[in-house]
C-alpha positions as CSV (number, residue, x, y, z in Angstrom):
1,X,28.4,44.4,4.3
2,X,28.2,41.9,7.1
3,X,24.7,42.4,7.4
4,X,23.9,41.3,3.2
5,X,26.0,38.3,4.1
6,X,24.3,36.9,7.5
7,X,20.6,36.7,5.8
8,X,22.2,34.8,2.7
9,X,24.1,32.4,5.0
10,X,21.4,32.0,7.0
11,X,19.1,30.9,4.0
12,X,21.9,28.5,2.7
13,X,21.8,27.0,6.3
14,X,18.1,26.6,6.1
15,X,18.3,25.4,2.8
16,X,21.0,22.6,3.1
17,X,18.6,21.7,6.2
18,X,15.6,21.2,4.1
19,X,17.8,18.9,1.3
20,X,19.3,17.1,3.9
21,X,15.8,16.1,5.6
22,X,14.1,15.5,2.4
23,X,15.4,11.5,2.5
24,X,13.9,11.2,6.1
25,X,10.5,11.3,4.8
26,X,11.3,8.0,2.6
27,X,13.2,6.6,6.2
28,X,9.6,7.5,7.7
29,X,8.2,5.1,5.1
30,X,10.4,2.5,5.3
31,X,10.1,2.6,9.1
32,X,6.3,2.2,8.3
33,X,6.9,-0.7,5.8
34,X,9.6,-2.8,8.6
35,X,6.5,-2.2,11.1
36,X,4.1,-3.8,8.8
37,X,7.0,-6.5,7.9
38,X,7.2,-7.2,11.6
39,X,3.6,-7.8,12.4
40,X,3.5,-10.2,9.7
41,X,6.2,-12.4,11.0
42,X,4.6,-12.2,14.3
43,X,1.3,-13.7,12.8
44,X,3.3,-16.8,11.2
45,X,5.4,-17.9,14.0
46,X,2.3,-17.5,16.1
47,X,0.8,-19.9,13.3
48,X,3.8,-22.3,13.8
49,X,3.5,-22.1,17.5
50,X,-0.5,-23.2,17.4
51,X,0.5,-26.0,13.9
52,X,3.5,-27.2,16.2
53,X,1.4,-28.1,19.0
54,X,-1.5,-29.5,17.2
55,X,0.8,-31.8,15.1
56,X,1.8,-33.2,18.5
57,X,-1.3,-34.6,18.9
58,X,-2.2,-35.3,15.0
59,X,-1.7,-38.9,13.7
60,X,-1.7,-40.0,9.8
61,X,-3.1,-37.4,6.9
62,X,-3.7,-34.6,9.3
63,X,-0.3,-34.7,10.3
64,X,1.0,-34.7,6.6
65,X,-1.1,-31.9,6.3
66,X,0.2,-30.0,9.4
67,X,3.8,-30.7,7.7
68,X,3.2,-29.2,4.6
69,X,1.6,-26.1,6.3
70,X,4.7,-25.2,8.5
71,X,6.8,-25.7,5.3
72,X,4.3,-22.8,3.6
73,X,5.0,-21.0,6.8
74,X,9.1,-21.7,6.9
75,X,8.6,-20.2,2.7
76,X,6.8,-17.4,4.5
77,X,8.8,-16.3,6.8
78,X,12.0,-16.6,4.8
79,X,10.4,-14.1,2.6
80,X,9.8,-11.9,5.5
81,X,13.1,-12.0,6.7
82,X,13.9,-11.2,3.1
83,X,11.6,-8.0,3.0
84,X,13.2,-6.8,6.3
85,X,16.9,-7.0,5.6
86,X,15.8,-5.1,2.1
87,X,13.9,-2.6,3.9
88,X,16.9,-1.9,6.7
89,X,19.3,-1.9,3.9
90,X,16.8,0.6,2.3
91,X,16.9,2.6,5.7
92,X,20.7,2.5,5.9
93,X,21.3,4.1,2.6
94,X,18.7,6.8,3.0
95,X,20.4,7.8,6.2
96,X,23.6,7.6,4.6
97,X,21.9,10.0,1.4
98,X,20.9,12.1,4.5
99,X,24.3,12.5,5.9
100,X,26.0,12.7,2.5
101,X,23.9,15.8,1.8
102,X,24.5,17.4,5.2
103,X,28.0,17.0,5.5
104,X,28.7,17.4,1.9
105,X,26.9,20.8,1.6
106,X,28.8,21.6,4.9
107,X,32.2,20.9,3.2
108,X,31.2,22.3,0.1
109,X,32.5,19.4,-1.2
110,X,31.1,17.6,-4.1
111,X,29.9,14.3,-3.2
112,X,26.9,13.9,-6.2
113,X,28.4,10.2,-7.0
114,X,28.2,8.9,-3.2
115,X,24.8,10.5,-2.8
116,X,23.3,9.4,-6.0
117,X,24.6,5.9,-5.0
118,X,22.9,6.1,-1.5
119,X,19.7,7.3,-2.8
120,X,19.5,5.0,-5.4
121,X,20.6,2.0,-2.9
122,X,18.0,3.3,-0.8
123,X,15.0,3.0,-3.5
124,X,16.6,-0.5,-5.1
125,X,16.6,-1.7,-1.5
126,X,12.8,-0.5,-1.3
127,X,11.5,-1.8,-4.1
128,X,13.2,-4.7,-3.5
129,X,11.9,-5.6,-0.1
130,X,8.6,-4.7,-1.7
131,X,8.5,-7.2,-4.3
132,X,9.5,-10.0,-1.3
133,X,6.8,-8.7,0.4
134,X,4.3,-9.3,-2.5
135,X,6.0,-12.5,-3.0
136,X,5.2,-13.2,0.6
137,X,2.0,-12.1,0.3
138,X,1.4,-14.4,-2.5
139,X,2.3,-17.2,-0.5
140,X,0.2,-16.1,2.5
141,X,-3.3,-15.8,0.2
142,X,-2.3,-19.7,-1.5
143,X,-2.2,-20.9,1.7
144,X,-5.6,-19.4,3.1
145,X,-6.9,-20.8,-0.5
146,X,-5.5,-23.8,0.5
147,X,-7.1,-24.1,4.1
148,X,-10.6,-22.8,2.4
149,X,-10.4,-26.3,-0.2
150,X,-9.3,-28.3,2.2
151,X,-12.1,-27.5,5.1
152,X,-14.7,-27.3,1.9
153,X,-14.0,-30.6,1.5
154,X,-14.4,-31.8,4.8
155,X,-17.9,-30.4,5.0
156,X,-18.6,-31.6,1.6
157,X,-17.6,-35.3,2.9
158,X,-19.8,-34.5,6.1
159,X,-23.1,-33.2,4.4
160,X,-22.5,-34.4,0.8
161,X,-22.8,-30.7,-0.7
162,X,-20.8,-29.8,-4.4
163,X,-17.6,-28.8,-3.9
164,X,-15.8,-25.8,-6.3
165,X,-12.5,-26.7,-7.1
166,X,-11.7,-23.7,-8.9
167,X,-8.7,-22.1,-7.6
């Protein structure tokens, strides 16, 4: 009899392993998506860094211009910030949707409620940080557009050449 019961426990310890690793693959994502989050920011305070310094030495319109780029940046990065604390919160609730399944199929306890409130925490906090990232993204691309028109129309003023204003 013992022996009928060891293969059956041993394949309900297996499987409760199995559920309660499934959420790490989305953790492994997320992980991925704060990596990518964090890379960006580095790019726009090294941006501020390189606009701070040069408005130091900028005097009139360029210096209105400088201005209005490091608030694009400040927008930028406030979105970042915005995309990571998503994303962590993202990371904390599959962890706890992890734990919830382990320790709940350990207890045989019934804890559907808490886990379908972690794991959907988890996805709401991932699309969430996202749709700031999009939003940041969004911002990034009007500001190179904004760079592109505002060099064309230095080199029109320069050489006289057309310039498209089409946005």
């Amino acid at each position: 009899m013992l022996e009928s019961t060891v293969p059956n426990s041993l394949d309900s310890t297996a499987h409760i392993i199995q559920i309660a690793l499934t959420p790490i693959f989305l953790l492994s994502g997320i992980a991925t998506l704060l990596n990518v989050f964090g890379t960006r920011l580095a790019r726009v305070a090294d941006q501020a860094e390189r606009i701070s310094q040069a408005i130091a030495g900028a005097s009139g319109p360029e210096q209105h211009r400088l201005a209005h780029r490091m608030n694009a940046l400040r927008r930028r990065s406030l979105a970042l910030d915005a995309a990571v604390i998503l994303g962590a919160l993202g990371g904390v609730a599959t962890c706890g949707a992890a734990l919830t399944l382990f320790v709940g199929a350990l207890r045989d306890a019934t804890v559907a409620n808490i886990l379908f409130l972690l794991f959907g925490l988890a996805i709401l906090c991932t699309l969430s940080a996202l749709m700031v990232f999009g939003f940041e993204m969004l911002l990034s691309s009007r500001g190179i557009r904004e760079r592109v028109a505002v060099r064309q129309s230095e080199v029109a003023e320069e050489t006289g050449a057309p310039v498209d204003t089409r946005r």
